[in-house]
Steps between C-alpha positions, in 0.01 A plus 500: 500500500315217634783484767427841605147476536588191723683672719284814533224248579787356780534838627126584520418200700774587725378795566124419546677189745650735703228759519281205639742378733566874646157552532415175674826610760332819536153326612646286713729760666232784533253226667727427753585893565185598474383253761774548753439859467163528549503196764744717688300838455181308611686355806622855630204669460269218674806441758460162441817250502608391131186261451351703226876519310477146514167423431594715186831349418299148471251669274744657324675135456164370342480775251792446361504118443162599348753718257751281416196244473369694208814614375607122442191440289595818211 
């Protein structure tokens, strides 16, 4: 019994591990998309060159060392 309630505890911190590490993919993904998209959007409909994709794409670099930052301290 006491085996079994190891290995349910196993299989629950698997699954909470994974959870976590899907989410923090899906942060650091979306940041990037979300940047280049909008950095390209921005550019076409100021007809600028790709500065502001860029500019974004650096912020977007920040933010997510700020994520992984804070995900290293839980």
């Amino acid at each position: 019994m006491i085996a079994y309630l190891a290995q349910m505890n196993d299989k629950q911190k698997l699954i909470k591990d994974l959870i976590f590490g899907f989410t923090l993919a899906g942060e650091v993904i979306g940041t990037f998309v979300g940047a280049i998209i909008i950095g390209l959007y921005l550019d076409d409909v100021l007809s600028t060159q790709p500065i502001l994709t860029f500019l974004l794409l650096i912020l977007a670099f920040i933010q997510i060392i700020y994520i992984l930052l804070k995900a290293g301290k839980r």
